[in-house]
Structures are given as C-alpha cells and as structure tokens.
N, C-alpha and C positions, 0 to 999 in steps of 0.2 A: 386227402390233405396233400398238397402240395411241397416236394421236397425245396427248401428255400437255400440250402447246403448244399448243390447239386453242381453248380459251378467249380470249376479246380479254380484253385487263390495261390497266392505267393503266399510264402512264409509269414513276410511281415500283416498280411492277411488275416490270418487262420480263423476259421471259424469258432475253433476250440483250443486248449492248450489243456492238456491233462500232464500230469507229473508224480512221478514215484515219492511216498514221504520222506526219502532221502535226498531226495533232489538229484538220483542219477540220472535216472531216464525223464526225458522230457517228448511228447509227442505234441505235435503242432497239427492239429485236424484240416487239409486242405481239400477236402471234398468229403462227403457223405452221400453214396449210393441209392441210400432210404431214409425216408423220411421216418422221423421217431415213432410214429407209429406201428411202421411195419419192421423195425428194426429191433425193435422190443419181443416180435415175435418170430424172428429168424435169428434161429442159432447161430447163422453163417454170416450175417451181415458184417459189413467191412468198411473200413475206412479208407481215404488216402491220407500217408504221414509223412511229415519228416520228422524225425525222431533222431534226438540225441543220445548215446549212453557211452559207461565208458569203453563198451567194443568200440565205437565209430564215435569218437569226440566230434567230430566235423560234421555229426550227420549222416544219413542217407534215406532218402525218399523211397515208403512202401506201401502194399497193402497188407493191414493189419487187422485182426477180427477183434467187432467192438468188445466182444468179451474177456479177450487177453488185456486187452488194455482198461475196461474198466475194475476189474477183477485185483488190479494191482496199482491203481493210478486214482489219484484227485483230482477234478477240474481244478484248475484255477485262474481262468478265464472264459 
C-alpha cells in the first residue's frame, strides 16, 4: 500500500488534526512516514507536527511518535 501522506504540507494543509479533550494540545499531521498499515505495527512510527500546547502557544514543528499522540489525543479532522 502506498503511503498517500508522504508529502510534508503547510499547516493549513494537514492531513490530520488530533487534539487533547481539553483542547490544550493541538497537533496538525504534516507528514506521515508509514503508511497505516505499517504503522499500526511499529512501535516507533512517527509523524511530522506542528503542535500547539500551553508550553509553546505559537507552536513548534516536530517528530512525534504515533503512539504519544494517539494515546492522549482525538482526531478531529
């Protein structure tokens, strides 16, 4: 299968937008590594972010492992 999230995006881009149920933390998915398939079965897989919280109100773009963030985050895009 064909990663289709393999491209980096702008922000206003994102392939994903996951967010904490309090609405601190916000990540914006600008790239995906693996395609879902193979990411489902690496522990390590990772994303590219920009991610809001109230450490860095303004942001800062990272990589992020899918499981920190889905572990504590809801899509909601």
């Amino acid at each position: 299968m064909k990663n289709l999230c393999g491209k980096t995006v702008k922000i206003n881009q994102a392939y994903e937008i996951w967010q904490t149920p309090n609405g601190q933390w916000t990540w914006y998915i600008l790239k995906k590594y693996q395609n879902e398939e193979n990411e489902s079965k690496n522990h390590y897989s990772r994303w590219y972010t920009f991610v809001t919280s109230p450490i860095v109100p303004d942001g800062e773009y990272s990589d992020t492992y899918v499981k920190d963030i889905k572990s504590v985050a809801k899509r909601i895009k």
